[in-house]
N, C-alpha and C positions, 0 to 999 in steps of 0.2 A: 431466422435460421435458414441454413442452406442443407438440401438433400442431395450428397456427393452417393451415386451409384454406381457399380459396374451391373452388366447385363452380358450374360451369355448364352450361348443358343445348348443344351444337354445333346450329345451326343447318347449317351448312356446312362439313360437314370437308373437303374440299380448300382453302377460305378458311383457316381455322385451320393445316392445313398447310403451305401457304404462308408463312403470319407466325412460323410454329415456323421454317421453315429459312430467313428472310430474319433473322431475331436470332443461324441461325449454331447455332440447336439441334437438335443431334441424336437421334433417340429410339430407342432401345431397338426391336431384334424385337417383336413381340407376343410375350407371356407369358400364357396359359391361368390365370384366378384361382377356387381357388373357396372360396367366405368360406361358415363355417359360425357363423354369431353364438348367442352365448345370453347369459342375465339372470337374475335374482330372477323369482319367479314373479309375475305382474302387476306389473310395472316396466313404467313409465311414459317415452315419450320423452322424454329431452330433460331428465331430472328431476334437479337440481342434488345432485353426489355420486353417482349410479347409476353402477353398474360393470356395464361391457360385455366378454366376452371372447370373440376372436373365432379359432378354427380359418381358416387359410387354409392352401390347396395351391396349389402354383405347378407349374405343369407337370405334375400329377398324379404331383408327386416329394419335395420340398422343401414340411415343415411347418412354418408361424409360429405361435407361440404371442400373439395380445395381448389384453393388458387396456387397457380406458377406461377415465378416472372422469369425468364428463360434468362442467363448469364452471359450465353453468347459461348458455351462448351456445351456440349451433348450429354444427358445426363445428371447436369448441375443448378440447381435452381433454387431459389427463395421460397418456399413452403410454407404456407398457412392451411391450417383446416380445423372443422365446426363443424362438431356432428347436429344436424337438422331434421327435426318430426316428417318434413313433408315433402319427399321430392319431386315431386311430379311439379306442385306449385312453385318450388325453385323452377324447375326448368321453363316455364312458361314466364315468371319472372325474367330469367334471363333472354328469352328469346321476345318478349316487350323490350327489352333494354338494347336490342340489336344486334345479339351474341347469334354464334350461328352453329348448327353442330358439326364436330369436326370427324366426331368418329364414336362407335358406339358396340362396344368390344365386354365378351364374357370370358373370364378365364377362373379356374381353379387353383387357391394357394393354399401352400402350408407356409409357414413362416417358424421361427425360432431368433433368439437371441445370443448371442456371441460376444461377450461383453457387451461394448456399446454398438455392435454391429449387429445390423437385424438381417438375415436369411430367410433369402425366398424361394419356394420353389413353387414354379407355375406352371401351369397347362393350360394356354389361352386359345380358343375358337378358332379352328381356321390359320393357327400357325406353330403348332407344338408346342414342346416345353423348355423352358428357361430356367434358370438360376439368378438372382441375381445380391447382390450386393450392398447396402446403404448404409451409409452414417451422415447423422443429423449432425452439421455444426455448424461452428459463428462464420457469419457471413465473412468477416477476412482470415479466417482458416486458409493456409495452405494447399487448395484441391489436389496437387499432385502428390504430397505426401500422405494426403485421407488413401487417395487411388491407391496406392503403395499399399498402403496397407490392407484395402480389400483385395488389391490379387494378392495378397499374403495368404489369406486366407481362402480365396476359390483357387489357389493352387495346390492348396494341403488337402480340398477335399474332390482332386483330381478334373478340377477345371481348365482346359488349354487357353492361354491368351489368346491364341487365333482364334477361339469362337466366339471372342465379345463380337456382342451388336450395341452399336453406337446409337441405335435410335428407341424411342419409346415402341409400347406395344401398340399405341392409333396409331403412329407413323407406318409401323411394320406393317400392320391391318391394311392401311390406307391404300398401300405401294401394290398387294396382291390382289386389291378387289377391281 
């Protein structure tokens, strides 16, 4: 499966919140995220085929195991993930196997569902809050018409194209530290 997202930067989140519950969507408590990403050693963003795997804790309880394989567009990749008892021993796992870490980032979500479209809203460490966008689909899906239809949707609930950001939230991390 591929995870087609858009990512925007919130100018105004009570605006944003607004438009989430005039569409009738409900969001999620906030959930406590902490994404421990690693790579190949000098891996490159964004480089067509790079595999990304990334440790996330949720709640400081609950461990997700995922892998990326980057498409070669921003945003768009091949998704796998396995939730895992133990992550600390993953991550020692991977860094025996030569993985190195790329970036290691906490942010606060609420999420909700939109038919098959999942809404986020974030508050990540160090770089404000987001919105963004996803749907899961088949690896030869259309990505411009998935896109399409999530600015459908973050434009109903007062999101401006100009404030997408093209890059994940390690990239963004990565770029101001």
């Amino acid at each position: 499966m591929r995870e087609i997202e858009i990512k925007a930067k919130v100018r105004d989140q009570e605006q944003v919140l607004r438009g989430i519950a005039q569409l009738g969507i409900v969001l999620t408590e906030p959930t406590k995220h902490h994404d421990v990403v690693f790579c190949k050693p000098g891996q490159q963003d964004y480089e067509p085929g790079s595999i990304w795997l990334r440790i996330r804790t949720e709640d400081d309880s609950k461990v997700i195991w995922t892998l990326k394989k980057d498409t070669g567009k921003r945003l768009d990749s091949i998704e796998h993930e396995v939730e895992v008892d133990d992550g600390e021993e993953l991550e020692t796992m991977l860094r025996l196997m030569g993985m190195e870490l790329y970036s290691d980032l906490t942010k606060t979500r609420r999420k909700a569902k939109y038919g098959v479209i999942e809404i986020c809203l974030d508050i990540v460490d160090g770089l404000g809050t987001f919105v963004e966008a996803e749907k899961l689909a088949p690896n030869d899906m259309d990505g411009d018409a998935v896109r399409r239809e999530l600015w459908d949707l973050l434009q109903k609930i007062g999101i401006d194209p100009k404030d997408e950001v093209t890059q994940g939230y390690d990239v963004l991390l990565k770029a101001v530290q």
